[in-house]
C-alpha positions in Angstrom: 126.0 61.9 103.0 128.1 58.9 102.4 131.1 60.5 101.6 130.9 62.6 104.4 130.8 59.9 107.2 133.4 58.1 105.1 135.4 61.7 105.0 135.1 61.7 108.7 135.7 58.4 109.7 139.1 56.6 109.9 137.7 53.2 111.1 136.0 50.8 108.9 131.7 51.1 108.8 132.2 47.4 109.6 134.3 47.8 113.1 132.1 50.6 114.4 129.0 48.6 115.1 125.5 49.9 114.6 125.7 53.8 115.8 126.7 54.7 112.1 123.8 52.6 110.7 121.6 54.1 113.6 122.8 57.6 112.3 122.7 57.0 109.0 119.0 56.0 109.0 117.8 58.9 111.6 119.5 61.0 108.8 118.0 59.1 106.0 114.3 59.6 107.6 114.7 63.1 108.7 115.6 64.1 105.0 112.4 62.0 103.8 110.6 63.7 106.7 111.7 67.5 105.8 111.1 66.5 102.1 107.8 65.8 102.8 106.8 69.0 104.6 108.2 71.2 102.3 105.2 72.7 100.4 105.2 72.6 96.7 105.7 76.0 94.8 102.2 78.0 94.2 102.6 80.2 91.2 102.2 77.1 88.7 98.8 76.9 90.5 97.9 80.6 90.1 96.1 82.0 86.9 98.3 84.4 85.0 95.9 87.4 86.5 96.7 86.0 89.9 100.5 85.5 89.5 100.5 89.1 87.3 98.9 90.4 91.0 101.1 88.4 93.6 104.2 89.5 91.4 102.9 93.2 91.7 102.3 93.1 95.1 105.8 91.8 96.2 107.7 94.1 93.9 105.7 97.1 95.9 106.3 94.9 100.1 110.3 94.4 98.3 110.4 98.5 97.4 108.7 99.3 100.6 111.1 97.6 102.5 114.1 98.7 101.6 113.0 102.5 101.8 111.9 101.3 105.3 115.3 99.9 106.6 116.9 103.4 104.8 114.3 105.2 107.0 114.4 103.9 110.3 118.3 103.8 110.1 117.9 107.4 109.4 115.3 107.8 112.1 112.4 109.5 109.2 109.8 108.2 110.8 107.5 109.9 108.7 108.4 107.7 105.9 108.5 104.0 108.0 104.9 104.9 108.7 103.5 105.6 105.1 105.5 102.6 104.0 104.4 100.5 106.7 100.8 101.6 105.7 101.4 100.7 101.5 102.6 97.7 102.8 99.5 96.7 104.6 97.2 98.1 102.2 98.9 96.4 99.4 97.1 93.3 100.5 96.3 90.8 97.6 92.7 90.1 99.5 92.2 93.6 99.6 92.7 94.3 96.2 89.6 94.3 93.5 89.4 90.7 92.7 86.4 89.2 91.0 84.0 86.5 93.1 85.9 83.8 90.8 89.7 85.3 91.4 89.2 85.1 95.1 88.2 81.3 94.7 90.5 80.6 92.2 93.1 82.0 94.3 92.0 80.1 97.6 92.1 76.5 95.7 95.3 77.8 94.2 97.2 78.1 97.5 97.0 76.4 100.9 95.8 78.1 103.9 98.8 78.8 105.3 100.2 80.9 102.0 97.2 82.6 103.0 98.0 83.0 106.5 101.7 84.1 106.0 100.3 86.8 104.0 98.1 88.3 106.5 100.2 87.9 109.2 103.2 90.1 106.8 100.4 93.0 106.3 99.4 92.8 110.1 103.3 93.4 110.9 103.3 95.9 108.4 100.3 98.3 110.1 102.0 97.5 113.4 105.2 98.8 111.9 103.0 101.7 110.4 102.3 102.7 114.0 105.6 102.5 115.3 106.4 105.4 112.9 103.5 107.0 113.5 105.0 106.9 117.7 108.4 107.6 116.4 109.7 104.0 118.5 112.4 103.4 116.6 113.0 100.3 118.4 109.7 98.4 118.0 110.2 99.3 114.3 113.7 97.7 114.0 111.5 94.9 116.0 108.9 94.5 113.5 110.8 95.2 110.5 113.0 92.3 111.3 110.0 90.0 112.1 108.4 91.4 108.3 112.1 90.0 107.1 111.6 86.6 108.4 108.3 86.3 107.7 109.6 87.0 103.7 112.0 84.6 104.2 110.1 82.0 105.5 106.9 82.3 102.7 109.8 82.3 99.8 111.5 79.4 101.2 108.1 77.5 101.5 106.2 78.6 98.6 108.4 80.3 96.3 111.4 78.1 96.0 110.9 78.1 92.1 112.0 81.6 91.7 113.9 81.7 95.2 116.5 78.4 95.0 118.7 79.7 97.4 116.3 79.4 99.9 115.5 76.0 98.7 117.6 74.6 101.5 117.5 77.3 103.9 117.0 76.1 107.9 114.3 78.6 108.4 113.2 78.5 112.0 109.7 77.4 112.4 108.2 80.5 114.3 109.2 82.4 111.1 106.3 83.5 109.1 104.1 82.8 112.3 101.1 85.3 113.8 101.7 85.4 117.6 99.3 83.1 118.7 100.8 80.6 116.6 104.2 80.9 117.8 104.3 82.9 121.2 105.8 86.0 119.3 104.2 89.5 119.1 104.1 92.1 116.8 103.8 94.6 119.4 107.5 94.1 120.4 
């Protein structure tokens, strides 16, 4: 940061009053600020069964996907909808998890992990239905909201395995159900 306003400047920090100092501070406490929101990675709080199960699940959403953006580019609509559908019934919730992996797995993350999560497999039975209506423009819609909704959980929670999203500006709606940020699956 230094180096940059001294890069950029040709006057003396001395001569230029307090704007820089001003500047430099806003810049100072918005780093501290962003710092402090970004969540903590969760898989060192997971068990090994639930990690073992997350990692499962996103290698099946990750091989979904990409046959989905093959498919709707291809207009096989057929396909968008039963990946759409693995997607949302790939569902770590869903899955057969003991009384104790369900708690372990709630104190483990915080609610919004939780909530990103659902929101991805709600996309993902809208995006179902789009195939199942053969729109191929709500499923571009909703394909591209499941994208940024990936994007946004792995720069938040996942930044471990993910460090190039470490320092990604992910927009805030990203990630977000509808009511949350005015967006709607529905397209």
């Amino acid at each position: 940061m230094f180096s940059a306003l001294s890069i950029c400047s040709t006057t003396p920090l001395r001569s230029r009053g307090r704007r820089p100092t001003i500047a430099l501070g806003t810049l100072v406490a918005l780093g501290i600020s962003a710092a402090s929101l970004a969540a903590e990675p969760v898989r060192p709080d997971l068990t090994l069964k639930l990690q073992g199960l997350l990692k499962k699940e996103m290698i099946q959403v990750e091989q979904a996907m990409q046959a989905v953006y093959s498919a709707i580019v291809q207009g096989r609509h057929a396909v968008v909808a039963e990946k759409g559908q693995s997607i949302h019934d790939s569902f770590i919730l869903e899955q057969a998890l003991s009384d104790e992996d369900r708690q372990d797995l709630k104190a483990a993350v915080p609610p919004e992990f939780l909530q990103m999560d659902a929101y991805l497999h709600e996309l993902s039975a809208s995006l179902a239905e789009a195939g199942r209506a053969e729109d191929t423009s709500r499923q571009v819609y909703i394909f591209g909201r499941m994208t940024e909704s990936c994007v946004a959980c792995h720069s938040t929670y996942v930044t471990d395995r993910f460090e190039g999203l470490e320092v990604s500006d992910v927009p805030a709606e990203w990630g977000l159900a509808p009511e949350a940020s005015g967006d709607s699956p529905e397209g």
